[in-house]
N, C-alpha and C positions, 0 to 999 in steps of 0.2 A: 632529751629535752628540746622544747621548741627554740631555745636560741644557741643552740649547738648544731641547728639544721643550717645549711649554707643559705644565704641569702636567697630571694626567689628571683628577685633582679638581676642577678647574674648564675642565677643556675638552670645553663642551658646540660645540666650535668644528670642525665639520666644512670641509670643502672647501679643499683650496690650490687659490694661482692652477695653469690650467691641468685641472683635476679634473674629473669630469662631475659636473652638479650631483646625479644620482640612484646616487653609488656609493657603497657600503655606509658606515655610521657606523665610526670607529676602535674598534676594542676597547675596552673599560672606560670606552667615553661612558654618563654618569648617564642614563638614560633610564625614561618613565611609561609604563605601559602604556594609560594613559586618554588619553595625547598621542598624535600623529603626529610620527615622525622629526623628517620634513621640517618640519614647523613648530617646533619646539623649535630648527631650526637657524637659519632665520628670526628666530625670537624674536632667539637670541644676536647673529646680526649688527646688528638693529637694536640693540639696546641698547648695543652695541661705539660704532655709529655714532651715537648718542645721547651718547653721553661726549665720542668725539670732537670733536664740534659746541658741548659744552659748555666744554669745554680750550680751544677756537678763539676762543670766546666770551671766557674769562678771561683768555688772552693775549692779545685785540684781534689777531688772524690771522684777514684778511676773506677770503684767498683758500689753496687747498691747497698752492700753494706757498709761502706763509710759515709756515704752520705747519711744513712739511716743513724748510725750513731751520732750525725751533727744534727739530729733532732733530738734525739735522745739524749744530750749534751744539754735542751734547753726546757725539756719535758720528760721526763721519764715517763709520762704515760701516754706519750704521743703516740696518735694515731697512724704515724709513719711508720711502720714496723715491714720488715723482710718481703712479705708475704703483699700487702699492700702496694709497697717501692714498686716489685716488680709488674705490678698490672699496670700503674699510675707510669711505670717508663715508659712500659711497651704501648700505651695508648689503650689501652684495652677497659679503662676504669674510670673515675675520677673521684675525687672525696665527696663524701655528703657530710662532711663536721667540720663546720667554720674554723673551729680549733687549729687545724689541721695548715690553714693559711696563716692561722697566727703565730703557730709553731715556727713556719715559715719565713716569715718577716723578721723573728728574733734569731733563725740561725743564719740570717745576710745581714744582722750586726744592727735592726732597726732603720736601715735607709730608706726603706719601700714597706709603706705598710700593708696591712693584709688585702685593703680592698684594691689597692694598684694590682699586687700579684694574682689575684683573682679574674679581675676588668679588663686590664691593661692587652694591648694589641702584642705580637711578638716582637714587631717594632719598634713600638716602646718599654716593653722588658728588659731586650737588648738592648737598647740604647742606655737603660736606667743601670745596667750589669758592667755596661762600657766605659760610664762615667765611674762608679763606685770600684770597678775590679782593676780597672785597666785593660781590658779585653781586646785582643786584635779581632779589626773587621776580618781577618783570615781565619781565625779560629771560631769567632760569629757565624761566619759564610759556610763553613764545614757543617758545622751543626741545621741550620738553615735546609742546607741542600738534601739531607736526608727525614726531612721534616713531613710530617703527613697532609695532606691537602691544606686542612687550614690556615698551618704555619706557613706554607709555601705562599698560598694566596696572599697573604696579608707582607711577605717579604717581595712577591710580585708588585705589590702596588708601593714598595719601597720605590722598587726597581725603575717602573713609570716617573717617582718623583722623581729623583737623580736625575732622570734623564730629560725631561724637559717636555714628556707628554703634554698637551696640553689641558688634558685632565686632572695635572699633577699641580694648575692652575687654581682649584676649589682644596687642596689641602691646607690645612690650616699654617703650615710654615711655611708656604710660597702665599699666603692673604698679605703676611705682616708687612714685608719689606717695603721700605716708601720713605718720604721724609716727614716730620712730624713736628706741631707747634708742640712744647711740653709746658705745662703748669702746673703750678705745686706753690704751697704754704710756705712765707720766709721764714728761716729758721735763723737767723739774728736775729737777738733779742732788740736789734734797734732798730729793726724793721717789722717788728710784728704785726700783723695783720696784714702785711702785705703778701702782693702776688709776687712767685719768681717765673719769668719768661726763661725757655731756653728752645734747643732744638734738638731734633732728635732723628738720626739716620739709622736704619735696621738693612741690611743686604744679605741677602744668602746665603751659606756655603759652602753646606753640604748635610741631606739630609735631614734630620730636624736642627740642624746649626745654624745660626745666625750670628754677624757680629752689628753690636749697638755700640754708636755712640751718642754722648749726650754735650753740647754744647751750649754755656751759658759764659753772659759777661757781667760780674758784680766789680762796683767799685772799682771800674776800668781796668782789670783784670779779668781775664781768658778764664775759664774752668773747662776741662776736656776728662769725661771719663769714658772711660769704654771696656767691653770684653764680649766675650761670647755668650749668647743665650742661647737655651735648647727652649725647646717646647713638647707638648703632646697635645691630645685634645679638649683639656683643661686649662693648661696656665704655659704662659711665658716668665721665664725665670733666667735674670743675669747677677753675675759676679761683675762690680764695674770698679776699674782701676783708676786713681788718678793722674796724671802725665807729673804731675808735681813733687808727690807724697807718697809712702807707702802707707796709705791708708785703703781701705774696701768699702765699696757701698754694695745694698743688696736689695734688686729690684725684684718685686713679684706682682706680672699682671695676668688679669684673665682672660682668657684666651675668645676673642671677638668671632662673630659670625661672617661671612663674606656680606661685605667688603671692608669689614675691620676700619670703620674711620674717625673710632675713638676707641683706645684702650685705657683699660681704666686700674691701679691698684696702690701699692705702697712701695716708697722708697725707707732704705733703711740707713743709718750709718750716722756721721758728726760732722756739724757745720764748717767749714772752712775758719772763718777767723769767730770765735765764741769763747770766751775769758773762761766761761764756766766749763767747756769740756763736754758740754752734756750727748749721751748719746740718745738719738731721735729717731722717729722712724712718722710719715707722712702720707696723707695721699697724694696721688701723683699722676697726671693726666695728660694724656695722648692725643689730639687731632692730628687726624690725616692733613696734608697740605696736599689739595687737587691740582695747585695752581703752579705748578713748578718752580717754588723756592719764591712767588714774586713778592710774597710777604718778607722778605730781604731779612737782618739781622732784627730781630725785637728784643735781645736778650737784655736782662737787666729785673729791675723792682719794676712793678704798676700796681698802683692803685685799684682796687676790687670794684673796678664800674665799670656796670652791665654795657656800656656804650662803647667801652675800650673794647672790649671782648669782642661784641656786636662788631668794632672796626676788622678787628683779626680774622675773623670767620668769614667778612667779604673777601679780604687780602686772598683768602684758603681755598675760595673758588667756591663757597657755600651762599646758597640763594637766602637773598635780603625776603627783610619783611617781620612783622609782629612774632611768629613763629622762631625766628633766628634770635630775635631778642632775648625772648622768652629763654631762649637755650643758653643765651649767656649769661642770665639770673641765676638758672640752674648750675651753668659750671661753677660761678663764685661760689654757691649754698653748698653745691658736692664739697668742692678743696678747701671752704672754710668750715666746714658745716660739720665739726667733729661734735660729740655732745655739749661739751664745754667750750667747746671755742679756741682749743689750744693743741698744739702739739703732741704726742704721748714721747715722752723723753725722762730720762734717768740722772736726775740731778747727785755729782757727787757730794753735795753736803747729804742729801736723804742716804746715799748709799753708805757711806762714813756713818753717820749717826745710828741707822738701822743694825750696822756689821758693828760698831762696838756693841750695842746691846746686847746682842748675840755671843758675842766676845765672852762678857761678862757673866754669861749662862752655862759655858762650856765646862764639860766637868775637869775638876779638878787634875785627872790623872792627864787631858789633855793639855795643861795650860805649864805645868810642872815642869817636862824635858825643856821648853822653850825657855824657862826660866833658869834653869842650872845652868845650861848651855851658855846665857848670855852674862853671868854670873860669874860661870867660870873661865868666862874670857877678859872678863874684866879686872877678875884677880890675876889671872896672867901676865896681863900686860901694864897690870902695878906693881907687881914680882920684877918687872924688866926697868921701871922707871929709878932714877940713881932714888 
């Protein structure tokens, strides 16, 4: 069937089993006119088989039949079967049934969905196996080094970033690092509609890592959260801790063009002081700061005027004029400009009120044990009372 066939967007994947290996590419495969075919097909099976090796590697699957049975664990009519495995190891094949990815994504437990393991560079494979498995860069590096052209290429220009090429300058995790004004929606109810000022430092440190932190001051009071963020060529994504509390906030932006000097997406997580508890999640926005920190401390509440803003963005080392203005109408319309005007957050009276309803629905055989249980502890300890 036609949506059983693998994307055409990412199938640089010629040949099924059976096919000769020199017959024409499918229609609407991406092709360079500086390449050869035949080697762009090459390329793809190694790299296929390069993932493979590395999945094998994460799930502790020494031989192709265990691996096979952890598809077969999520499909039994998966297209991974013995016979398959071993062309898809050896580089020699690749799948044409989307299936076959999504089979995939469920036997590494749903982390990485189908079109990552498909798309994704070997770079960020391994990196996405390293976070999820725990994987040493030694046992990475192994697998790597016996990789076929493609895989090696794409672990070469790892190689470049690490090291400080200067072309490792246009990679998208050596764009981000800089300091940054941050703004976002107040999430106290007794400043709503207001702006929150903060600041924001990203630094390097190795590979697609970076560490963020974010620095704001409410109600003359310091907030400092920070952690690490990875990236790929999509989105920057942090876990941010705070120096205070053991609480987690959870930043997701997307991932900017050079010279990256706005990023833009959602902060997640619970207001600092808020009676109601509620959890919230926001937009959350990024300028570059050109001007080396001289926009000094702004942190705190402001008021949503285009003229404040306007002020910031000279501070930032951004050129005045109707144009800048204009840009600071648009950042207030972005970070307030949700449909309603509000927040999206999860009030505990709605979530109480919704979970008894439900409560109240639950069938009887489940609501029974909980009830004897607490029944018969209560006769118990009227049994003990004189």
């Amino acid at each position: 069937m036609a949506e059983d066939r693998f994307d055409e967007a990412v199938a640089k994947r010629p040949k099924a089993a059976g096919e000769r290996h020199h017959s024409p590419r499918p229609e609407g495969t991406l092709t360079s006119p500086s390449l050869n075919a035949d080697r762009i097909g090459d390329d793809t099976r190694a790299l296929l088989a390069a993932k493979l090796q590395l999945t094998s590697l994460a799930l502790n699957c020494t031989t192709h039949k265990e691996i096979c049975a952890r598809f077969s664990s999520v499909n039994a009519l998966t297209a991974f079967t013995p016979q398959n495995a071993y062309k898809w190891l050896k580089g020699k094949a690749t799948p044409r049934l989307s299936s076959v990815y999504s089979d995939w994504a469920a036997v590494l437990g749903g982390h990485l969905t189908p079109t990552f393991i498909a798309t994704s560079s070997i770079v960020e494979f391994s990196e996405a196996l390293r976070i999820s498995y725990a994987l040493s860069e030694t046992a990475i590096s192994r697998v790597l080094q016996v990789a076929q052209p493609a895989a090696a290429a794409d672990a070469a220009l790892e190689t470049i970033a690490v090291s400080g090429d200067p072309a490792s300058q246009w990679l998208a995790e050596h764009v981000l690092p800089g300091r940054y004004l941050a703004i976002s929606p107040a999430w106290s109810p007794l400043e709503a509609g207001q702006l929150v000022v903060g600041h924001v430092d990203i630094t390097l440190l190795d590979g697609h890592r970076s560490m963020i932190t974010y620095r704001e001051n409410l109600f003359d009071r310091s907030l400092v959260l920070s952690g690490e963020m990875v990236t790929d060529d999509r989105y920057a994504q942090a876990i941010l801790y705070a120096d205070f509390a053991r609480r987690k906030w959870m930043l997701n932006l997307h991932m900017p063009p050079f010279p990256a000097s706005l990023l833009a997406g959602l902060l997640s997580g619970s207001a600092v002081i808020d009676f109601d508890g509620r959890l919230m999640t926001s937009r959350f926005l990024l300028i570059r700061d050109y001007n080396n920190g001289t926009i000094g401390s702004l942190s705190g509440y402001a008021a949503p005027e285009p003229h404040v803003v306007d002020e910031w963005l000279a501070l930032l080392g951004y050129q005045g004029g109707d144009e800048r203005l204009t840009f600071a109408e648009r950042t207030i319309a972005f970070v307030l400009g949700n449909r309603d005007g509000s927040l999206i957050d999860v009030p505990p009276e709605d979530q109480r009120a919704l979970g008894l309803a439900l409560d109240k629905l639950a069938p009887l055989e489940g609501r029974r044990p909980a009830a004897r249980d607490l029944y018969s502890s209560t006769a118990k300890i009227k049994s003990l009372l004189p």
